[in-house]
C-alpha positions in Angstrom: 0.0 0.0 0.0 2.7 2.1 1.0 4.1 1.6 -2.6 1.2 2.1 -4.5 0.8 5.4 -2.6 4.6 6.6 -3.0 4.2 5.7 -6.7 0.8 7.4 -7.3 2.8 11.1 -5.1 5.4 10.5 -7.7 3.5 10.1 -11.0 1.8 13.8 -9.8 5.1 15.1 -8.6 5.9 14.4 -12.5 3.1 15.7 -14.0 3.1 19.2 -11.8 6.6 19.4 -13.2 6.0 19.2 -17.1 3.0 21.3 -16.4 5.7 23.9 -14.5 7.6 23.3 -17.3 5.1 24.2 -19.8 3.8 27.0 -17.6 7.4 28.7 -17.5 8.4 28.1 -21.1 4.8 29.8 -22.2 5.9 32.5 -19.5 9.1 33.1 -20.8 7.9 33.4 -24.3 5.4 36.1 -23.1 7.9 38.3 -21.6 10.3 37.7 -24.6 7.6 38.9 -27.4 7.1 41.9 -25.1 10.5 42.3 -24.3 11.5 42.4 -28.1 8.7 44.7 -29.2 10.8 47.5 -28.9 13.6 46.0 -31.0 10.8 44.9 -33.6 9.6 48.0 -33.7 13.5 49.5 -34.1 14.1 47.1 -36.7 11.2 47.5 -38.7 11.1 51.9 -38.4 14.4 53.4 -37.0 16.6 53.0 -33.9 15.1 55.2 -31.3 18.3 55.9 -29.3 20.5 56.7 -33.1 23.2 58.8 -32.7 21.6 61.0 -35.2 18.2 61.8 -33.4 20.8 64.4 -31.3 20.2 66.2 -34.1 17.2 67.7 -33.0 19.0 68.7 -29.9 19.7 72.6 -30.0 20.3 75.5 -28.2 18.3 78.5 -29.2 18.7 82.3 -27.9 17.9 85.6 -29.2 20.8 88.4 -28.7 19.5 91.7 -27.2 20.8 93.2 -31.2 18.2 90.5 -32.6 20.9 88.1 -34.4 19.3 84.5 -33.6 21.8 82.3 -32.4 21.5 78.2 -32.5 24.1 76.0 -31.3 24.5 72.6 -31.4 27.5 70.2 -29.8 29.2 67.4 -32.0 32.2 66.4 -29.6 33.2 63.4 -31.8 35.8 65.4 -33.9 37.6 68.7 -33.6 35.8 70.9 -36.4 33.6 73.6 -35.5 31.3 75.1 -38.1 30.2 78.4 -38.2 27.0 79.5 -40.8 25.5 83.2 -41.0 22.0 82.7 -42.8 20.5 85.7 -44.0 17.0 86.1 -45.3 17.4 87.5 -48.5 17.2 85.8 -51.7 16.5 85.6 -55.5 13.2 85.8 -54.8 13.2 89.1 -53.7 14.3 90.3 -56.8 12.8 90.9 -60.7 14.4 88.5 -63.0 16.2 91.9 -64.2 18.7 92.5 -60.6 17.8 88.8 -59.4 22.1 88.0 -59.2 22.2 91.2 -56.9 21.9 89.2 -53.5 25.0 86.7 -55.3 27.0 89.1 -56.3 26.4 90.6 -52.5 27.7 87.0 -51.3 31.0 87.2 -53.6 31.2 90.8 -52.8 31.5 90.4 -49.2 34.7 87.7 -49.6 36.4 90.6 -51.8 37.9 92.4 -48.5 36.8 94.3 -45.2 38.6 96.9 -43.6 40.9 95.1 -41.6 41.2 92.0 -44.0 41.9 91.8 -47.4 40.6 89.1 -50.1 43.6 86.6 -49.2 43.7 87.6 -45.6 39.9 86.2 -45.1 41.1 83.4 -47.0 44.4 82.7 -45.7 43.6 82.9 -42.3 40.4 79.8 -42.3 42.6 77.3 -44.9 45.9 78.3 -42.1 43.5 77.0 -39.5 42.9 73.7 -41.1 39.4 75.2 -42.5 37.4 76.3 -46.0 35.4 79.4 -46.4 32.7 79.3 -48.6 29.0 81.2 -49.5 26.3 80.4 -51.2 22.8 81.9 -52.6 19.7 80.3 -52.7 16.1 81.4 -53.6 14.9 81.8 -49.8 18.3 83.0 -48.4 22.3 83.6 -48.5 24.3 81.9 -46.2 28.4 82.2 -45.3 30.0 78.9 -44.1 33.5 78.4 -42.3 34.5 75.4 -41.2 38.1 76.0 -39.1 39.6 73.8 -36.5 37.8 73.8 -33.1 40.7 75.4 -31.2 40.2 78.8 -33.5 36.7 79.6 -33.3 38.3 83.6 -32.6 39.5 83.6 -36.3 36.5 82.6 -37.4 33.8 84.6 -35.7 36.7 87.8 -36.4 36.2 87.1 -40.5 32.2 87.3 -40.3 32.0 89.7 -38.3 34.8 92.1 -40.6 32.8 90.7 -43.8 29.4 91.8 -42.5 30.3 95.3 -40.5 33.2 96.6 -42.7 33.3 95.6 -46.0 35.5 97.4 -48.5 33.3 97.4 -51.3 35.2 98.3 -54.2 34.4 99.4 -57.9 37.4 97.3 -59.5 36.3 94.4 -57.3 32.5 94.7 -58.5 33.9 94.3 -62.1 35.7 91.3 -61.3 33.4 89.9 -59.4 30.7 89.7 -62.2 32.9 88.2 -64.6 33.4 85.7 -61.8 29.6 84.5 -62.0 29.6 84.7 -65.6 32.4 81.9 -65.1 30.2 79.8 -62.5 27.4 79.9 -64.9 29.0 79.5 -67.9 27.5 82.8 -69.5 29.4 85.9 -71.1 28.9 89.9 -70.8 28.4 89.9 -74.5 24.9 90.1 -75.6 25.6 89.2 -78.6 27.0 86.3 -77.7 24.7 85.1 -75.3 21.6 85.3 -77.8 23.7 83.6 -80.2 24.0 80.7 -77.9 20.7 80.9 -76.8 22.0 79.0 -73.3 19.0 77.8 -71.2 19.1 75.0 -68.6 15.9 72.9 -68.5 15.7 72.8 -65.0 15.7 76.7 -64.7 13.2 76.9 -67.9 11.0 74.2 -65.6 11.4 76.1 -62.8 10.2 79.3 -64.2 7.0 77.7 -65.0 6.4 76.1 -62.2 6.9 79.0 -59.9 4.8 81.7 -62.7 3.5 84.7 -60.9 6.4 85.0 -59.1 10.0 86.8 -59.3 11.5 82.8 -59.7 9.6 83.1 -62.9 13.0 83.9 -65.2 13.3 81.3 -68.1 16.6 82.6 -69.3 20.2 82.6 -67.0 19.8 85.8 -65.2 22.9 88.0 -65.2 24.8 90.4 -63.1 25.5 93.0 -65.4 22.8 95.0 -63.9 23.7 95.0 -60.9 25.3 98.2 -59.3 27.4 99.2 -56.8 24.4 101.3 -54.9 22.1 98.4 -55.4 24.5 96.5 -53.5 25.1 98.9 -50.9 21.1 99.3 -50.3 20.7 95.6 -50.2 23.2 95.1 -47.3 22.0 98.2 -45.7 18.4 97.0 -45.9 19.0 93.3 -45.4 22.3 92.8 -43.3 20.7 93.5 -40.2 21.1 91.5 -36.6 16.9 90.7 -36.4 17.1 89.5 -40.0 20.3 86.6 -39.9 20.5 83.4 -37.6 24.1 82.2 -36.6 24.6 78.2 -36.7 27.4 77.6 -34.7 28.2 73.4 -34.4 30.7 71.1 -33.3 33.2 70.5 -31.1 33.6 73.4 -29.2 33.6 75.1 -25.6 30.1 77.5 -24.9 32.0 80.5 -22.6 34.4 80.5 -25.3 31.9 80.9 -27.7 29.8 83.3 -25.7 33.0 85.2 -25.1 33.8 85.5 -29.1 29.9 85.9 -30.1 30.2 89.1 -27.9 33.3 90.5 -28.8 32.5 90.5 -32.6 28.7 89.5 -34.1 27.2 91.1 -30.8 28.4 94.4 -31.1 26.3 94.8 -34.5 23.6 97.9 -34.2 20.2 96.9 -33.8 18.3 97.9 -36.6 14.7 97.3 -38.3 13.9 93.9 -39.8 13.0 94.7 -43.2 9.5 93.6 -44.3 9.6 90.8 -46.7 7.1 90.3 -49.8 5.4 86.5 -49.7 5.8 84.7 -52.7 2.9 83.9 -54.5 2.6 81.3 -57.5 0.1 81.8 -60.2 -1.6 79.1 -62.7 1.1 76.4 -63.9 0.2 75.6 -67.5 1.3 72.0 -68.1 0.0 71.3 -71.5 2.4 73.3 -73.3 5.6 71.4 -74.5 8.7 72.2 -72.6 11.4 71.5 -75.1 15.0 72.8 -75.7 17.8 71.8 -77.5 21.6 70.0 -76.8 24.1 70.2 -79.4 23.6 69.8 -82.8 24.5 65.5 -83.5 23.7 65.0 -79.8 21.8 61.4 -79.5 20.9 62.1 -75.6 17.8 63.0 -75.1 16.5 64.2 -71.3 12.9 63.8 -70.1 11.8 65.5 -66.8 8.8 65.6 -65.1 7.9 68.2 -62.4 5.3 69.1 -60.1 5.0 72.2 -57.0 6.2 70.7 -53.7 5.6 72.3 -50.2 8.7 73.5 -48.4 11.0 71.2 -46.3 9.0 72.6 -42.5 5.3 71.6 -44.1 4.4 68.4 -42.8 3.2 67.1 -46.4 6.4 67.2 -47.4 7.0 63.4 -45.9 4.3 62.1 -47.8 6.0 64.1 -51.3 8.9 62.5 -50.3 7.9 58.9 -50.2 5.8 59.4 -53.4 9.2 60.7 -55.0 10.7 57.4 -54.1 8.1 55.1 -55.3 7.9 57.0 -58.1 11.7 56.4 -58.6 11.8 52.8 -58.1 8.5 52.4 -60.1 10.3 54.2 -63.4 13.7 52.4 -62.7 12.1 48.9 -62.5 9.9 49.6 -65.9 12.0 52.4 -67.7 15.2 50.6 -67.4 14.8 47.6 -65.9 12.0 46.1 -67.8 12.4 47.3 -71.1 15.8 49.2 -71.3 14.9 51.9 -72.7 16.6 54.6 -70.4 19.6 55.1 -68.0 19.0 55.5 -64.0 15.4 56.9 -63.7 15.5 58.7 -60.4 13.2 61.4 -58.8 13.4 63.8 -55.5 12.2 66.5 -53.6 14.3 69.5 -53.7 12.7 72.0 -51.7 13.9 75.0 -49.3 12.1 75.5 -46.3 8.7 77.5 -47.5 8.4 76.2 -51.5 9.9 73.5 -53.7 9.5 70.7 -56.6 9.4 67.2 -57.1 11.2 65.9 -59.8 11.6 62.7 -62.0 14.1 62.3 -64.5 16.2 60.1 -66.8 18.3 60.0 -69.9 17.2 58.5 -72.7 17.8 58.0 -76.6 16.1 59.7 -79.5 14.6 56.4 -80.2 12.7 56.1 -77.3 12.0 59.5 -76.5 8.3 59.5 -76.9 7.6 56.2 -75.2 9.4 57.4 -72.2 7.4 60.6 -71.9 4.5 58.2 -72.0 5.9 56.1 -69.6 6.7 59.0 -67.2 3.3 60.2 -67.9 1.1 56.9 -67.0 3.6 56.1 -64.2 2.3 59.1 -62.5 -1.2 59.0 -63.5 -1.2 55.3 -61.6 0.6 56.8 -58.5 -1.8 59.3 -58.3 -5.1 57.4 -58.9 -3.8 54.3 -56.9 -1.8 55.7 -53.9 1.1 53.7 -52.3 0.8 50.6 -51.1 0.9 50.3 -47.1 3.9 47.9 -47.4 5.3 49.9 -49.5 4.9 53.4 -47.2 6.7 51.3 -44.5 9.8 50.4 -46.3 10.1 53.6 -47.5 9.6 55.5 -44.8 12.1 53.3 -42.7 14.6 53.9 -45.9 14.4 57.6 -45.2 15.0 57.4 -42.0 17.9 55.6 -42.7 19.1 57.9 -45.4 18.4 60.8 -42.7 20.4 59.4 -39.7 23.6 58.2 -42.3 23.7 61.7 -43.6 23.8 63.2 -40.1 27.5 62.5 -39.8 28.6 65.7 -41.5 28.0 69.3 -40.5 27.0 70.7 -43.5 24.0 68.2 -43.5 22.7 69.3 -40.2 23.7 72.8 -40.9 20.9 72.9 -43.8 18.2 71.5 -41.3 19.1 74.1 -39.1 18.9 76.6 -41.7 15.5 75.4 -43.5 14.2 75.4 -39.6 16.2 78.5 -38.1 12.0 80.1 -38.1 10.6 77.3 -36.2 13.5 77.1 -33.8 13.4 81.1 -32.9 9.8 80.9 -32.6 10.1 77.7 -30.3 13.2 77.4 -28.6 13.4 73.8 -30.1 14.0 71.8 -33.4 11.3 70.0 -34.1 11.6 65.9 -34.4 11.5 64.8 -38.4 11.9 61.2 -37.5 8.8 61.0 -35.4 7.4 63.4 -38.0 8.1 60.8 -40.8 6.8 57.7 -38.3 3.1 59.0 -38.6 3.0 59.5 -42.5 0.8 56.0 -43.8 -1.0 55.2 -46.7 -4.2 57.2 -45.9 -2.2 60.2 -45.3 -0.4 59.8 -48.8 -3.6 59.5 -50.8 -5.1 62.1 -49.3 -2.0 64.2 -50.2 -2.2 62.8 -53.5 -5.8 63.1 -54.2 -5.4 66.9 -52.8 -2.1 68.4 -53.6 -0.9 66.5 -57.0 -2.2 68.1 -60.3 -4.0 65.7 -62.8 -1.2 65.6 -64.7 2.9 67.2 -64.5 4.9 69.1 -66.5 6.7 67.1 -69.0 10.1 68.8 -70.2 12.4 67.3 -73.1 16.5 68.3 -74.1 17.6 66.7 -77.1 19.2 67.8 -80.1 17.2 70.0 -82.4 15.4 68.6 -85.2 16.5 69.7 -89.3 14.1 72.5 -89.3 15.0 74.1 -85.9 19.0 73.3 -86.7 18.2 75.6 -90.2 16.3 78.3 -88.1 19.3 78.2 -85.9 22.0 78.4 -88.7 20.7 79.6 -91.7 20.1 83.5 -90.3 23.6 83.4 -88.7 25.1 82.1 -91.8 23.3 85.2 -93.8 24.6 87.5 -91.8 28.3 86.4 -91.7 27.6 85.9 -95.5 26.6 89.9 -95.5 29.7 90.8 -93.4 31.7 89.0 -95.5 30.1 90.2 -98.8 30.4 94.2 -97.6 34.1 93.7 -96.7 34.6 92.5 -100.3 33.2 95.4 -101.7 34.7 97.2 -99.8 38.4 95.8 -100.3 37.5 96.3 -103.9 36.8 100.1 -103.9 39.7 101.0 -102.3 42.0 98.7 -104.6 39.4 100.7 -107.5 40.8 104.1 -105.8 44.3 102.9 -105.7 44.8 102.1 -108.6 43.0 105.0 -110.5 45.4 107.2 -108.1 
């Protein structure tokens, strides 16, 4: 009996252990699944502790003079970036005097008072740094990049290029022909209409952004521009309340207090000039967009483009991700599928209040018209269908991707800082893109889509010009070297006639 019972206490001593063991292997998977949702979720979006999500961390202050100053600490190298953004642009100028704010920007490197044009060179590249400016439609911005143990030299040269610049007449002169050279243009009228240059892009751009002063099909040039323009524009627009300093890097904050006060501080408070908004008009798609390569030239460049918000809209995101799928959808079919072009791509390139998405590839003459048509029906299914939900995912995840990778260099963060210097002043804070991004789905495409994109885009095509346009393009040129030619005939032969009756 005893027996019996010891083996029956046994056989449940067995059982409650497999059923323990059951109980604790379910249990452990339970706290696994909810222990790993996190790194699901981080696998599948982004990785919520990146080095890159930093980014959004800033520091934002208003000097008593106005001049917004954001800073932002990258300790992992010993560069330290300095940008002065200012809001004046191309589009605050007629197509006539719309190089005036860049010929301001080369101006301003030509020599201050206290530092002459290799001096404010000299001293950034001695430093281990570049110097460098640029204009853009919504602003002009001067970048130095020196070594993090000289942040003096560098807040000394923008301060001497924006307080005491020399602003000389030989030095305007020069400096035109200088964007001649960047754009490939001449001085010569003459010349210029002869070559009749136009870039596509600027051509599209003009009609995308009509109504406004972006509206200039032809390569606008500084010969316009005068020295009392210039001098009223930095007057007017150089002002403390109307530029935000970026200062990032490695670098100490009393020591860059201590140098923001000795130089950029000390500039005089003045108004903020008032600033027209840019308004678009009607974009007419239906008429071709089409200009000409060289002569023999069997490339052929289709383009499609469409308005975009600006970068600090939230339906940017979902323009974004539409300009992907788009991409992959016309690189899959365009070149993969048939081989008819080479690297379909499209993009958003955008500023922070306006912009444009664009699709592009090169193609042959041979195929130019079923590309267009391809381009055209690629859209038309994006735009009726949406994008898929699996598709939003992957893409959205792939820009976050692409976002955190590019965060590793200082100029990348600088634009963010730059497109967002508004938002920051007004808030004290950069706002968070990633989480931005995480909320765009496939509702909130469509609905951008069904809202935003026009029933159909602007279609633009460079390729060689056809017989007809080639003799159009010749034939009066020829005629009129032909009449040169012809009157300094006659003319050779009257005076031989007078010579020779002498």
């Amino acid at each position: 009996m005893r027996l019996e019972l010891f083996l029956l206490v046994d056989f449940f001593r067995s059982l409650m252990r497999g059923w323990a063991r059951r109980i604790g292997m379910a249990t452990m998977l339970i706290v696994g699944v909810i222990m790993s949702a996190p790194a699901l979720s981080y696998a599948s979006d982004h990785t919520i502790e990146s080095v890159a999500r930093k980014v959004f961390d800033v520091q934002s202050e208003v000097l008593p003079n106005g001049l917004h100053v954001i800073r932002h600490h990258r300790d992992f190298s010993d560069t330290l970036t300095l940008q002065l953004v200012v809001d004046v642009g191309f589009q605050d100028f007629t197509c006539e005097f719309a190089q005036a704010p860049h010929v301001l920007e080369h101006m301003l490197f030509e020599g201050t008072k206290r530092f002459d044009r290799k001096a404010l060179r000299q001293r950034i590249r001695d430093h281990g740094g570049l110097s460098n400016g640029y204009t853009t439609e919504e602003y002009t911005y001067y970048t130095l990049d020196i070594h993090s143990s000289y942040p003096k030299i560098g807040f000394e040269n923008l301060y001497s290029m924006v307080s005491e610049p020399l602003f000389n007449p030989e030095d305007l002169a020069r400096t035109r022909s200088v964007i001649h050279s960047e754009f490939g243009t001449s001085a010569n009228k003459l010349q210029l209409a002869l070559a009749r240059k136009r870039v596509v892009k600027e051509v599209a751009k003009a009609r995308i952004y009509v109504g406004s002063n972006l509206e200039c099909p032809e390569i606008t040039s500084p010969d316009s521009v005068s020295m009392d323009l210039i001098k009223s524009i930095f007057a007017r627009d150089y002002v403390p309340g109307n530029m935000t300093l970026i200062v990032m890097g490695h670098f100490d904050d009393a020591e860059v207090s201590e140098a923001i006060q000795a130089t950029l501080a000390k500039l005089e408070a003045k108004p903020v000039p008032v600033r027209a908004p840019v308004h678009f008009g009607k974009i007419d798609y239906l008429s071709p967009l089409v200009e000409n390569r060289g002569l023999f030239d069997p490339e052929v460049d289709i383009s499609l483009y469409i308005p975009a918000p600006g970068s600090i809209q939230p339906e940017n995101d979902a323009y974004r991700i539409v300009a992907e799928y788009l991409g992959e959808q016309l690189f899959y079919d365009v070149r993969g599928q048939r081989g008819m072009a080479y690297t379909p791509l499209a993009k958003v390139d955008n500023n922070s209040q306006y912009g444009l998405l664009e699709a592009t590839t090169r193609t042959s003459s041979q195929w130019a018209d079923e590309v267009i048509a391809l381009f055209r029906e690629k859209y038309a299914e994006i735009r009726a269908n949406g994008v898929p939900e699996e598709d939003v995912v992957r893409l959205r995840r792939k820009l976050i991707l692409e976002f955190e990778s590019k965060q590793r260099y200082n100029l990348e963060q600088a634009q963010l800082y730059r497109h967002y210097r508004h938002q920051i002043r007004e808030h004290g804070k950069m706002p968070d893109l990633v989480e931005r991004m995480q909320k765009v789905d496939a509702a909130a495409v469509k609905q951008v889509l069904d809202t935003s994109f026009p029933p159909q885009p602007l279609i633009t095509e460079q390729r060689a010009p056809t017989g007809w346009e080639a003799a159009l393009r010749i034939v009066p040129a020829s005629m009129l070297f032909a009449a040169v030619i012809l009157w300094l005939m006659r003319r050779a032969n009257r005076k031989r006639f007078s010579q020779k009756r002498l």
